[in-house]
C-alpha positions as CSV (number, residue, x, y, z in Angstrom):
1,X,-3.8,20.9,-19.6
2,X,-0.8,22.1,-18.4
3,X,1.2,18.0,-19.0
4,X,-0.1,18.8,-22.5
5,X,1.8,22.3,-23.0
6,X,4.8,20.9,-21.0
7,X,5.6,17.8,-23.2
8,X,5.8,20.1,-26.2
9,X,8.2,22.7,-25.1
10,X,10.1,20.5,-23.7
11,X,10.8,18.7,-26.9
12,X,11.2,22.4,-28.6
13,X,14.2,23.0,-26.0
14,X,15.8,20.0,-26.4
15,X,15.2,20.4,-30.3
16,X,16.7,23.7,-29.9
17,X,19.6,22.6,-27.9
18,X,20.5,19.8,-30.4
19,X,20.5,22.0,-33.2
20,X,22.4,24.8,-31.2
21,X,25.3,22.1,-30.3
22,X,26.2,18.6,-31.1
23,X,27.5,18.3,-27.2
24,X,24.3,19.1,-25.8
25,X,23.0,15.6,-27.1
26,X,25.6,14.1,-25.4
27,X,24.4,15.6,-22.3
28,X,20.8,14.9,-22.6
29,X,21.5,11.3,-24.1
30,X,23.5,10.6,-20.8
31,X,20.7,12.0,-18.3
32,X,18.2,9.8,-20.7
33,X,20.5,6.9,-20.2
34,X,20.3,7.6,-16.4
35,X,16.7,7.6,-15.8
36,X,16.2,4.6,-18.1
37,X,18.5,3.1,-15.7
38,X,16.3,4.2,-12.6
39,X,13.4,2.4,-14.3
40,X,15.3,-0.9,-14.8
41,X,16.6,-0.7,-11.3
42,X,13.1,-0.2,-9.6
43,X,12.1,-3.0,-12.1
44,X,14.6,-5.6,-10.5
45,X,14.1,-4.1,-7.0
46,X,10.0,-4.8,-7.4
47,X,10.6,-8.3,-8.9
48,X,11.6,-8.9,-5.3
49,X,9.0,-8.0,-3.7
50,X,6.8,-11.2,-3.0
51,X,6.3,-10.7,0.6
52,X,9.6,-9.3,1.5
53,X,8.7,-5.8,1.7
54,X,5.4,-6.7,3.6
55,X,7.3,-8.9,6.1
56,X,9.8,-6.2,6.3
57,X,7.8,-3.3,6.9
58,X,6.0,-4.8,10.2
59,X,8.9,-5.5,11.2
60,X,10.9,-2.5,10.9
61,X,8.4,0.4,11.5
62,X,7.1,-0.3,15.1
63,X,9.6,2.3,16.1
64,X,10.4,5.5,14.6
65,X,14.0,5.5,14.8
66,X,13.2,1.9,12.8
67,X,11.4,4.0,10.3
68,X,13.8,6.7,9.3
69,X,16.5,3.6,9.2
70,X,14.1,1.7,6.9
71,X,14.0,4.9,4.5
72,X,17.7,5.8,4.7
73,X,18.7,1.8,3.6
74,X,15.8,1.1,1.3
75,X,16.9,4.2,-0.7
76,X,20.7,3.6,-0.4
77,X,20.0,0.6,-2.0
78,X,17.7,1.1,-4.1
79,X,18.9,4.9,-5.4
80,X,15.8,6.4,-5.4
81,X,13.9,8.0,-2.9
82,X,10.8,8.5,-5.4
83,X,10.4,4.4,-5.6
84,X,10.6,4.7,-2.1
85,X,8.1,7.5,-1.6
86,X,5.6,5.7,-4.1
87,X,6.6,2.1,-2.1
88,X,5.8,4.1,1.0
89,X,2.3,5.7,-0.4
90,X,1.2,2.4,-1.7
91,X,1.5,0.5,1.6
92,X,0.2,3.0,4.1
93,X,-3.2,3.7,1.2
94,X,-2.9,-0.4,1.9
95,X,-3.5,0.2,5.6
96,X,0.3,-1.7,6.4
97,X,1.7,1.1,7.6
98,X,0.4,4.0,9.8
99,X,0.9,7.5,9.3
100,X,3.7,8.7,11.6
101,X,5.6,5.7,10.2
102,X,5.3,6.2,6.4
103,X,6.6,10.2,7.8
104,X,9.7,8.2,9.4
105,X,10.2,6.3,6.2
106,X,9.8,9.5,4.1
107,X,12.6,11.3,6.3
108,X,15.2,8.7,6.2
109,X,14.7,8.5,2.2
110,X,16.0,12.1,2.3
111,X,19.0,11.0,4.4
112,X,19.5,8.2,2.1
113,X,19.3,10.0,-0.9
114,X,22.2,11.8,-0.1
115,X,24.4,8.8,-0.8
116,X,23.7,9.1,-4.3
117,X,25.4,12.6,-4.6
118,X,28.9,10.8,-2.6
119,X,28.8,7.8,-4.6
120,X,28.9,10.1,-8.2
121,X,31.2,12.5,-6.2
122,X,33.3,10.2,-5.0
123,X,33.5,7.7,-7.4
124,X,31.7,8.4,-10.9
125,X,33.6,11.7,-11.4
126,X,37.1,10.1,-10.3
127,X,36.7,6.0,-11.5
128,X,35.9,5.3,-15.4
129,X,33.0,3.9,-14.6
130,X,31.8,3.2,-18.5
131,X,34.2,0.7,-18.0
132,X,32.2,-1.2,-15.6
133,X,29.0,-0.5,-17.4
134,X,29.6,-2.3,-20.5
135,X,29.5,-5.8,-18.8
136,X,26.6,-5.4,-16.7
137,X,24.3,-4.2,-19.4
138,X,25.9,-7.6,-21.6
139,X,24.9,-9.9,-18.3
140,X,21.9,-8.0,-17.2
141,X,20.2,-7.7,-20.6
142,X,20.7,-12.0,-20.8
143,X,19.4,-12.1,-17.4
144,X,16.3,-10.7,-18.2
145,X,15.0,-12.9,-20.9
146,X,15.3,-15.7,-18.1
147,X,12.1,-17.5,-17.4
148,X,13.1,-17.5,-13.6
149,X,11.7,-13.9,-11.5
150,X,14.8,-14.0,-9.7
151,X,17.5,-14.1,-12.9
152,X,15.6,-11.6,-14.3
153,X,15.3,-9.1,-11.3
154,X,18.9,-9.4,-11.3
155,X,19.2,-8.6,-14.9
156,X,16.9,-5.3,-14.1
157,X,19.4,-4.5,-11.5
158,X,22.3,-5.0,-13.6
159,X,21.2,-3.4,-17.0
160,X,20.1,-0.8,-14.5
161,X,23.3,-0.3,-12.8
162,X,24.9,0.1,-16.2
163,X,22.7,2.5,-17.4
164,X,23.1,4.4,-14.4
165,X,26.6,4.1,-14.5
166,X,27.3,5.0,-18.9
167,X,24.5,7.7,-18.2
168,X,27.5,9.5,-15.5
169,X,30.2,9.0,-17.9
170,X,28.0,10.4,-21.2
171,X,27.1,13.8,-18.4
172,X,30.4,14.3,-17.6
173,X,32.0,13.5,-21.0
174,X,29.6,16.1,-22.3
175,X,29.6,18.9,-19.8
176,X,33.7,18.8,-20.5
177,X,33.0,19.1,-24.5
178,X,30.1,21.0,-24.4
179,X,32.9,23.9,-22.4
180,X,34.4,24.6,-25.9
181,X,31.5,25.8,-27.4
182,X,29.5,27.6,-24.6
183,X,30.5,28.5,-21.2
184,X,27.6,27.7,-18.9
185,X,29.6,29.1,-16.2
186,X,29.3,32.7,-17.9
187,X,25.8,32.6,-16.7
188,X,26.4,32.4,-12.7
189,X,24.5,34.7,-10.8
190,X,25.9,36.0,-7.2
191,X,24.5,36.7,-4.1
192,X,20.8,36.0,-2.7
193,X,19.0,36.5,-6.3
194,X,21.5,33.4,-7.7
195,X,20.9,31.7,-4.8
196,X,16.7,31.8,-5.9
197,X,17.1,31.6,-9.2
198,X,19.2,28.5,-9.3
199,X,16.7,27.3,-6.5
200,X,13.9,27.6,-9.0
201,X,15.9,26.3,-11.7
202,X,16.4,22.9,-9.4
203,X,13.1,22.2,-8.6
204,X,11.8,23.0,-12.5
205,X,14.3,20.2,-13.6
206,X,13.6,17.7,-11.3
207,X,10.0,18.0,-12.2
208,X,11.0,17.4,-15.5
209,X,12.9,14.4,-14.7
210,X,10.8,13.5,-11.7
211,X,14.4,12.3,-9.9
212,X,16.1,14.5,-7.6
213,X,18.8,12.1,-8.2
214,X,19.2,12.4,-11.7
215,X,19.3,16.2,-10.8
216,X,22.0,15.8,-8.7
217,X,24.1,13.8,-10.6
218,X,23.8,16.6,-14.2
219,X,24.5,19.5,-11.0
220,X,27.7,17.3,-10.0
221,X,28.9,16.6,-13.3
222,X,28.2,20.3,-14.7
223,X,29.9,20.9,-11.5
224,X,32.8,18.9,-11.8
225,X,33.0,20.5,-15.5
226,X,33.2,23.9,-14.5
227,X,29.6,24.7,-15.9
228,X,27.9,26.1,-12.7
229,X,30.2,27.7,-10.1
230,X,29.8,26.2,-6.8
231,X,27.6,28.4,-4.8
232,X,25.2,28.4,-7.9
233,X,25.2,24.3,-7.3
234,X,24.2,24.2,-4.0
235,X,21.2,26.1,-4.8
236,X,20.3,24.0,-7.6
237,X,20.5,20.8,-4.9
238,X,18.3,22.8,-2.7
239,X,15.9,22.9,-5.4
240,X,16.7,19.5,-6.5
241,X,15.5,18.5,-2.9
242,X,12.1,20.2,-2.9
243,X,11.1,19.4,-6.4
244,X,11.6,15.6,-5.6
245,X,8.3,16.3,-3.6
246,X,6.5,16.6,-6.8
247,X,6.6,12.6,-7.1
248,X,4.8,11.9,-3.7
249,X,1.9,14.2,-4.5
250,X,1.8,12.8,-8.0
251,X,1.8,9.6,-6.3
252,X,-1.1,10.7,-3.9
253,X,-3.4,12.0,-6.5
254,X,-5.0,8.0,-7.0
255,X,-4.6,7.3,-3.3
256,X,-6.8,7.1,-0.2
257,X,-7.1,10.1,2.4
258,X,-3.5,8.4,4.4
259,X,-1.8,8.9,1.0
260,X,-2.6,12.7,0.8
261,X,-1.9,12.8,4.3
262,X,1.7,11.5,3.3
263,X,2.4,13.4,0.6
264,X,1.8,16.5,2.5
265,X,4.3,15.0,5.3
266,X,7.0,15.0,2.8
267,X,5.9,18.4,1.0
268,X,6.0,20.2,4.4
269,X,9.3,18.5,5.1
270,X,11.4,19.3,1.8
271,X,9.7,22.9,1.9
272,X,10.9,23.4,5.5
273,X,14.4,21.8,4.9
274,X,15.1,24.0,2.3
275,X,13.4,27.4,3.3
276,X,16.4,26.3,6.5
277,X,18.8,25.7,4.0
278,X,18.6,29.1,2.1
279,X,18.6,31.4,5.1
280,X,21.2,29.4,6.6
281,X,23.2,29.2,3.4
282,X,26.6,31.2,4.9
283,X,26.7,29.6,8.1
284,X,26.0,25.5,6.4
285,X,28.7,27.0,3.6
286,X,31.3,27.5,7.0
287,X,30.3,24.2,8.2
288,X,30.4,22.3,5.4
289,X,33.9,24.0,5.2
290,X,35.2,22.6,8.5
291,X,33.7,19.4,8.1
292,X,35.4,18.8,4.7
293,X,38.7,20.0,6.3
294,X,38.3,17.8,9.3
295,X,37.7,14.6,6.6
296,X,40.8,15.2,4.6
297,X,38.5,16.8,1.5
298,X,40.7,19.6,-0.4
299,X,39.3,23.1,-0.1
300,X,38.9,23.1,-4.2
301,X,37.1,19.4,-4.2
302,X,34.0,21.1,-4.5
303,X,31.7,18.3,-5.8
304,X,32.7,16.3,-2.7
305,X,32.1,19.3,-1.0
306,X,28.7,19.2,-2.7
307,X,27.9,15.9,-1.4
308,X,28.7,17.2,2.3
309,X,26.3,19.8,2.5
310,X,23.5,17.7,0.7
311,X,24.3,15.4,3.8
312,X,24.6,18.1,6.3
313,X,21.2,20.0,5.6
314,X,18.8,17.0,5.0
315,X,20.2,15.4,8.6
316,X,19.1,19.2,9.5
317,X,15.6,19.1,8.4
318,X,15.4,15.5,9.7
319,X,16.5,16.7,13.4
320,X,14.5,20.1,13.2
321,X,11.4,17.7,11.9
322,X,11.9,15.0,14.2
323,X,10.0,16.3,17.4
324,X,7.3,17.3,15.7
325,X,6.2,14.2,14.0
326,X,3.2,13.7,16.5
327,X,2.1,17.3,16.0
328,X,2.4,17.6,11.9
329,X,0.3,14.0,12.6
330,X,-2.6,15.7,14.1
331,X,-2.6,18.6,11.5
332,X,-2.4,16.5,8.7
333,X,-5.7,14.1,10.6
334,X,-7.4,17.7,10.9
335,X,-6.8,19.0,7.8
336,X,-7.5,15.9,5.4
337,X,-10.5,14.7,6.8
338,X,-11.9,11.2,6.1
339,X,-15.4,10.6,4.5
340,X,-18.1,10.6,7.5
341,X,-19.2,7.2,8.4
342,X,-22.5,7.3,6.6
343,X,-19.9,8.2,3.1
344,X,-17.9,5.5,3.9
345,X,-20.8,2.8,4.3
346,X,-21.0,3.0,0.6
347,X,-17.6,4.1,-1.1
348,X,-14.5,1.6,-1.2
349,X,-11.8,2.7,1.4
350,X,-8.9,0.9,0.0
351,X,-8.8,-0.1,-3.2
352,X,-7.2,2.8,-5.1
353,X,-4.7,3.2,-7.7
354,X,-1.8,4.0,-5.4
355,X,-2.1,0.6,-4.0
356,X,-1.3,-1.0,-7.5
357,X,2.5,-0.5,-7.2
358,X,2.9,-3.8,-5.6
359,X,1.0,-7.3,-5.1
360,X,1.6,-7.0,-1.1
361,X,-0.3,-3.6,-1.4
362,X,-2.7,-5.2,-4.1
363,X,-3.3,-8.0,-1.5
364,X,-3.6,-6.2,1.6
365,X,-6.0,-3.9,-0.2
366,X,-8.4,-6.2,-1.2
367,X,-8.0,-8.3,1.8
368,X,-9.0,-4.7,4.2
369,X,-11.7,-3.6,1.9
370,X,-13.3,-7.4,2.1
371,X,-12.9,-6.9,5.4
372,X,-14.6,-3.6,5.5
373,X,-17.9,-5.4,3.4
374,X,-18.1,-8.3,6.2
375,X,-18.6,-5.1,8.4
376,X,-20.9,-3.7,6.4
377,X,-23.2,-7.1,5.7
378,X,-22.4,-7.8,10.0
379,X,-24.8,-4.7,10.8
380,X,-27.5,-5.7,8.1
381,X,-27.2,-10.1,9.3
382,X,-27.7,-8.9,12.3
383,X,-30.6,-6.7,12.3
384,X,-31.9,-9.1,9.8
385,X,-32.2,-11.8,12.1
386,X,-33.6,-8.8,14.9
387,X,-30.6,-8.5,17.0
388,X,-28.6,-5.7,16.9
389,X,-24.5,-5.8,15.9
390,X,-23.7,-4.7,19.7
391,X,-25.4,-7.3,21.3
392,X,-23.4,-9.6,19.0
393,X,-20.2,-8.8,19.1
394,X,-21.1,-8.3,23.2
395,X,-21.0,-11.6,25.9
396,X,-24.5,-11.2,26.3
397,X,-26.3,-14.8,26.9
398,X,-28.0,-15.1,23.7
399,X,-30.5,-17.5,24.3
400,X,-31.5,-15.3,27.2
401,X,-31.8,-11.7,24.8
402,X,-33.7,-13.9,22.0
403,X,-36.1,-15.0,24.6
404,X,-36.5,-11.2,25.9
405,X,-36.5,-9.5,23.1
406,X,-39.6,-10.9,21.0
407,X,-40.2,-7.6,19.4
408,X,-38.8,-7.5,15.4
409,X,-36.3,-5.1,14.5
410,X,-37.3,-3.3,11.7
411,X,-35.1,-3.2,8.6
412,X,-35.3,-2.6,4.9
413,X,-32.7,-5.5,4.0
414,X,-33.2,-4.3,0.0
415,X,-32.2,-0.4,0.3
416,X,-29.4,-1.6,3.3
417,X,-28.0,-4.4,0.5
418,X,-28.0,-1.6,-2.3
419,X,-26.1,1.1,0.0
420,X,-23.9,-0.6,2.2
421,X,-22.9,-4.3,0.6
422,X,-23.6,-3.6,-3.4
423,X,-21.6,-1.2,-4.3
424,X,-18.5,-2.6,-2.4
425,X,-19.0,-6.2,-3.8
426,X,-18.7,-4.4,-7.2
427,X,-15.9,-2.5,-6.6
428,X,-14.0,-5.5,-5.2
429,X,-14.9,-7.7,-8.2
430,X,-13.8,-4.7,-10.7
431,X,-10.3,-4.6,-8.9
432,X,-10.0,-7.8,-8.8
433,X,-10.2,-8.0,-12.2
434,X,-7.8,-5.5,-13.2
435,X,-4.9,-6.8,-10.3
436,X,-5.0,-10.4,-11.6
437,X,-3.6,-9.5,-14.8
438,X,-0.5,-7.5,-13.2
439,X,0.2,-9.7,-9.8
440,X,2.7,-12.5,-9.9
441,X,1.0,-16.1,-10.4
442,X,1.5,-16.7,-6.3
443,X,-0.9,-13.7,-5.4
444,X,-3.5,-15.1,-7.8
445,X,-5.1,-17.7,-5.4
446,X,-5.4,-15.2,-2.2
447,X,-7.3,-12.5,-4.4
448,X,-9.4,-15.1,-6.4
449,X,-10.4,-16.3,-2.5
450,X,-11.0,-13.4,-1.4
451,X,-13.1,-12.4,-4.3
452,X,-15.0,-15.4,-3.6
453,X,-15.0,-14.6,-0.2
454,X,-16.8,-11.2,-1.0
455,X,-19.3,-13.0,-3.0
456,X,-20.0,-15.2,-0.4
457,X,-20.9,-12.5,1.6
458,X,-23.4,-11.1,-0.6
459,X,-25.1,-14.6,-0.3
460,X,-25.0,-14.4,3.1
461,X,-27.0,-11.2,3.1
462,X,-29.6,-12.3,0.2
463,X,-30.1,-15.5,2.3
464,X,-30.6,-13.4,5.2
465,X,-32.9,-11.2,3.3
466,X,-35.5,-14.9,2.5
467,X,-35.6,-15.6,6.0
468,X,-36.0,-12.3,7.2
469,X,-39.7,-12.3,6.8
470,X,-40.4,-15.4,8.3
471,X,-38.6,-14.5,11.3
472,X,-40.4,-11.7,12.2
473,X,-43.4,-13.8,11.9
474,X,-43.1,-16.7,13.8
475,X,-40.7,-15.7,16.2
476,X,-43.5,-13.7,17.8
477,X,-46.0,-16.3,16.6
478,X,-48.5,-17.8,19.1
479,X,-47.6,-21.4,18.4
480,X,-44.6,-21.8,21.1
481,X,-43.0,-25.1,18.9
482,X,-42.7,-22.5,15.7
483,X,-41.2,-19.7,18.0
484,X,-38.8,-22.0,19.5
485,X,-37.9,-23.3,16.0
486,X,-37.5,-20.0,14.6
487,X,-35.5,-18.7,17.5
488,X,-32.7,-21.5,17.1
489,X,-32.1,-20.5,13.8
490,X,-31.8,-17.0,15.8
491,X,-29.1,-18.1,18.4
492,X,-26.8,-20.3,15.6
493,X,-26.5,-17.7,13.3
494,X,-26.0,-15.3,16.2
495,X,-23.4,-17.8,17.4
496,X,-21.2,-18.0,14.5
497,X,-21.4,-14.4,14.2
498,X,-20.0,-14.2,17.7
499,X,-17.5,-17.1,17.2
500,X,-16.3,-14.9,13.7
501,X,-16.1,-11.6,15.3
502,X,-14.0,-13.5,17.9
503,X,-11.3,-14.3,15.4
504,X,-11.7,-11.0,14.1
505,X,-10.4,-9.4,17.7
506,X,-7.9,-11.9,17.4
507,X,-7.9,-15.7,18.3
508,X,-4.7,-17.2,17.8
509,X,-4.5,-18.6,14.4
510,X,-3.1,-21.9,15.6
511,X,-6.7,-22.8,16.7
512,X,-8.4,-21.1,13.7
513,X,-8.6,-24.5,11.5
514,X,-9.9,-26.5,14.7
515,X,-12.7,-24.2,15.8
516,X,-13.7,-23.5,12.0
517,X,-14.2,-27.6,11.9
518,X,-16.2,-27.5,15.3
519,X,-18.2,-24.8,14.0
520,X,-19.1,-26.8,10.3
521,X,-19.8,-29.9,12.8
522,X,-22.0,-27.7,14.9
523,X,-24.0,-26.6,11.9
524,X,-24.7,-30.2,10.7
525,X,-25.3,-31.9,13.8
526,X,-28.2,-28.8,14.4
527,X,-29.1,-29.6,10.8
528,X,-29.8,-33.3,11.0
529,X,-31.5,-32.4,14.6
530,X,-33.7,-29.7,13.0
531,X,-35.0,-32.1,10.5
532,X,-35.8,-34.8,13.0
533,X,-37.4,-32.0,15.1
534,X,-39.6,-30.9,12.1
535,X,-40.6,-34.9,11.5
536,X,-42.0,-35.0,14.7
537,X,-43.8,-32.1,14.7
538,X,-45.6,-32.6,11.4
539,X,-46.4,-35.9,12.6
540,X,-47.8,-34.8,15.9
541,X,-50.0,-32.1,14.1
542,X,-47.7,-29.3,16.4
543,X,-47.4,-27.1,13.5
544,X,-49.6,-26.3,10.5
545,X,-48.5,-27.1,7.0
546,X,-47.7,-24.3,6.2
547,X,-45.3,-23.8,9.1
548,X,-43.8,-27.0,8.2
549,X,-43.2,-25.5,4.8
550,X,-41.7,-22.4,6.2
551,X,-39.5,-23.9,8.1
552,X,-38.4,-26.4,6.1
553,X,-37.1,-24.2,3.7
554,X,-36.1,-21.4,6.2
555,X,-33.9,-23.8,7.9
556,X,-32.0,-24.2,4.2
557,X,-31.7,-20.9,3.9
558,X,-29.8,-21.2,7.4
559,X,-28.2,-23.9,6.7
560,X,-25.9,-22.6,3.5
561,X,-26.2,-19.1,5.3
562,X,-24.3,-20.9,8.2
563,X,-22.0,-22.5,5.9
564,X,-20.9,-19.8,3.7
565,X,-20.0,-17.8,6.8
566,X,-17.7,-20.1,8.1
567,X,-16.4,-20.2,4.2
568,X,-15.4,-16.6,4.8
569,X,-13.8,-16.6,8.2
570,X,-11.8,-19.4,6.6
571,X,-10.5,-16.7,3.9
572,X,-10.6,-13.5,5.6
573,X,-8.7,-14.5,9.2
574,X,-6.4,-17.0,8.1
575,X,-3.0,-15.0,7.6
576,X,-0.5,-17.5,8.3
577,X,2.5,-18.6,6.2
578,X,1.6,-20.4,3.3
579,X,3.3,-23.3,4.7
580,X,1.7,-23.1,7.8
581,X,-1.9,-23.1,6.0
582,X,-1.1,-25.9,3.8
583,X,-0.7,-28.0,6.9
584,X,-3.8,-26.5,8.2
585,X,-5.9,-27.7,5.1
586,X,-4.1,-31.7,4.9
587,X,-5.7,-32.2,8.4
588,X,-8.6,-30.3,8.0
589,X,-12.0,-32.5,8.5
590,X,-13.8,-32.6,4.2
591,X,-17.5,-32.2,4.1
592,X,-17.6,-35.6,4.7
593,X,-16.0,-36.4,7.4
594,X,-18.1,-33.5,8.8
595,X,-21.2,-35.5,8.0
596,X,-20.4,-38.9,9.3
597,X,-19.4,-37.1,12.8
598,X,-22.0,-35.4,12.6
599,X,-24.7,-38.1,12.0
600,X,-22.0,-40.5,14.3
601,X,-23.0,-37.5,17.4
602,X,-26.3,-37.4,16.6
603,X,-26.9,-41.1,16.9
């Protein structure tokens, strides 16, 4: 409702404005021109991405003092702490980051965007940069009709650059016309009620223009102009600086209960940075003072002095904020709380709209949330062939617990299948869906396996469902040959349970490829030895015929239940380099090698 009223007056204002004074549209044409630049540079910054930024991430988070240096460069950089934020949101909704590192990352982006007020201040405002702009918009435009992703990142970043860069001179040239016909400087307003007004006034327009950046840059140049007096500016970047929160918890609105948690980090930050910031005004106004005199910056260089105290009280929030990063972590795990586990069995944790920024986050999404339905499907596999999931996933001789433990668990594989594996399937095929037509052609493969991979595991769980019946049957049966049938399909699908969840905890993936190939020879050498087995007992009247039957198609159902989970461990916990798995599949044993060893063993 309110987007709706807010679109329209805005449009009335700047209607108003243009017909009030032909400068004006010079002004809002060059702030236009600036935030179209923003969107061409995050453009060229994402076309980049491809594993970069996940690669990076891991590697530069593991420390907080890694963290806040990741945010400070990444926005340097990039100019623009809200691509950063959203970056920051869509990996830790991903489950690639955790929380108290997205919270370094978000504090650092604060520091960083502070470069973007020296770079206009100290080199915009005194450097024609139009000049510059004109031939990287002519080589950054060509550059993006380029086939190639990396010529045409560049081109983003170029075209971007120069918009950025004749969006400056078009602010500035305007602020200086726009003086002639309206002094905005007229309108200053002293003391402690300016210093709240224009505080307001900062944060309204960088909701607006959802960029505290482009907010700086109209304070510097209206600055620089004469338009806003100086103390009246350094309200307005106070304001600039809180508003820019808006962004995160727009950002957070599609994303999982970490991505609230984030955006709250960074709204509790910017509000307690700047609530310091305007009751320490006089004494940061003295420092920034000395500091500017001790740099060689004239007392009447006010835009660079500007650009000192947006430095001086965003590295003052960051080392108030600092220390209390494990504490604001705790509050923000207590306050939003994550579904209970029974919600969760049936909701999707990480496949959320925040997530679609980026294929890495796209990826890493699917690949958790396929994880989190092998979880699901483990529990109801499990009970399914009457073991629990502890026993399982515990060193517990399994021959030994099958042997004890005749009694059937009891489980309604239909209403588990409905509320714990149905409904994620569903939402994983949906997603899927939708990401293939936005991720880069080299993503394609990994989600279409892991969608496969998902499918695979509803197979897994119908398959368990048809032998299900016939387990609790016969494995309590008075026939000893038909219990000790039924009980080895038991202990093998028990076993590569146990061999998966291994991998899960962590087997190196070096060996992943080898043990997945003894595992598919396991499952045909027991296959070829089951059906000899049955032979013989048919033949020796050991079993009815209707045993015979059961088991002839139970041990099917085993058999492609068998192989479809060693189809998924061969998706889901293989997350080397693409190089490295390429190897892995040349020397990887086909199905039939498999079945020539196999047979060759069982000879």
């Amino acid at each position: 409702m309110i987007r709706k009223i807010l679109l329209p007056v805005i449009f009335l204002i700047l209607a108003y404005g243009f017909w009030v004074s032909p400068d004006f549209k010079e002004i809002a044409a060059g702030v236009a021109i600036f935030l179209f630049g923003m969107v061409a540079l995050e453009e060229g910054f994402k076309a980049f991405s491809g594993g970069i930024l996940e690669r990076l991430l891991r590697r530069t988070t593991n420390k907080l003092w890694k963290s806040v240096s990741f945010g400070i460069i990444s926005t340097t950089v990039m100019q623009s702490s809200s691509l950063v934020s959203v970056l920051t949101i869509s990996f830790l909704s991903a489950g690639l980051l955790c929380l108290s590192a997205g919270i370094g990352i978000i504090f650092g982006a604060n520091l960083g965007t502070t470069t973007g007020a020296w770079l206009v201040a100290g080199l915009g405002l005194k450097v024609k940069i139009s000049a510059y702009a004109m031939p990287m918009l002519v080589f950054g435009v060509i550059l993006v009709f380029q086939k190639s992703k990396s010529l045409k990142g560049i081109g983003y970043i170029l075209a971007g650059l120069g918009f950025l860069f004749l969006g400056i001179h078009y602010m500035k040239e305007g602020f200086d016309a726009f003086k002639g016909a309206l002094d905005l400087e007229a309108y200053a307003i002293p003391g402690v009620t300016g210093l709240l007004v224009f505080s307001l006034i900062g944060v309204l327009a960088t909701v607006i223009m959802q960029s505290s950046h482009a907010t700086l840059v109209l304070i510097i140049t209206a600055l620089a102009a004469q338009q806003v007096t100086y103390d009246n500016a350094l309200a307005l970047a106070i304001g600039a600086n809180v508003g820019t929160t808006v962004t995160a918890i727009i950002g957070a609105m599609s994303a999982n209960v970490e991505g609230k948690r984030l955006a709250a980090a960074h709204f509790i930050f910017n509000m307690v940075t700047g609530l310091v910031a305007v009751i320490g005004m006089q004494q940061l106004i003295l420092a920034v003072d000395f500091i500017s005199a001790q740099v060689g910056i004239a007392a009447d260089d006010h835009t660079l002095k500007l650009a000192v105290f947006h430095t001086l009280f965003n590295l003052l929030g960051v080392m108030m904020m600092i220390p209390f990063i494990p504490r604001l972590v705790e509050f923000l795990n207590r306050f939003f709380v994550a579904p209970q586990s029974d919600a969760r069995l049936v909701r999707p944790l990480f496949l959320n709209e925040a997530v679609m920024e980026f294929p890495e986050t796209v990826l890493e999404s699917v690949r958790k949330e396929t994880f989190h339905l092998y979880d699901n499907a483990l529990e109801v596999i499990a009970r399914g062939i009457h073991l629990s999931p502890q026993v399982i996933c515990s060193n517990a001789d399994l021959t030994a617990v099958i042997k004890a433990g005749a009694v059937p668990i009891p489980i309604d594989i239909d209403a588990q299948y409905e509320r714990k594996v149905k409904v994620l399937h569903a939402a994983i095929l949906e997603f899927v869906s939708r990401a293939q037509t936005t991720v880069p052609a080299e993503f394609s493969e990994a989600l279409f396996g892991l969608r496969e991979a998902s499918r695979n595991i509803v197979e897994i769980v119908k398959g368990t469902k048809h032998l299900q019946k016939n387990l609790a049957r016969y494995c309590v049966s008075g026939n000893p040959e038909i219990r000790h049938e039924y009980n080895k399909i038991r202990i093998q699908i028990a076993q590569i349970l146990r061999a998966l969840n291994a991998f899960k905890e962590g087997e190196s993936e070096a060996t992943l490829g080898l043990s997945l190939d003894v595992l598919r020879l396991d499952i045909e050498k027991k296959d070829a030895v089951v059906n000899g087995t049955m032979d013989r007992l048919i033949r020796e009247n050991r079993i009815s015929a209707e045993m015979a039957t059961s088991l002839m198609n139970d041990s099917g159902y085993a058999y492609n239940v068998a192989n479809k989970l060693v189809d998924v461990a061969s998706v889901l916990f293989n997350q080397g380099d693409k190089a490295m798995n390429e190897a892995e599949r040349s020397v990887a044993l086909d199905a039939d090698d498999i079945e020539v060893l196999a047979k060759g063993r069982v000879d």
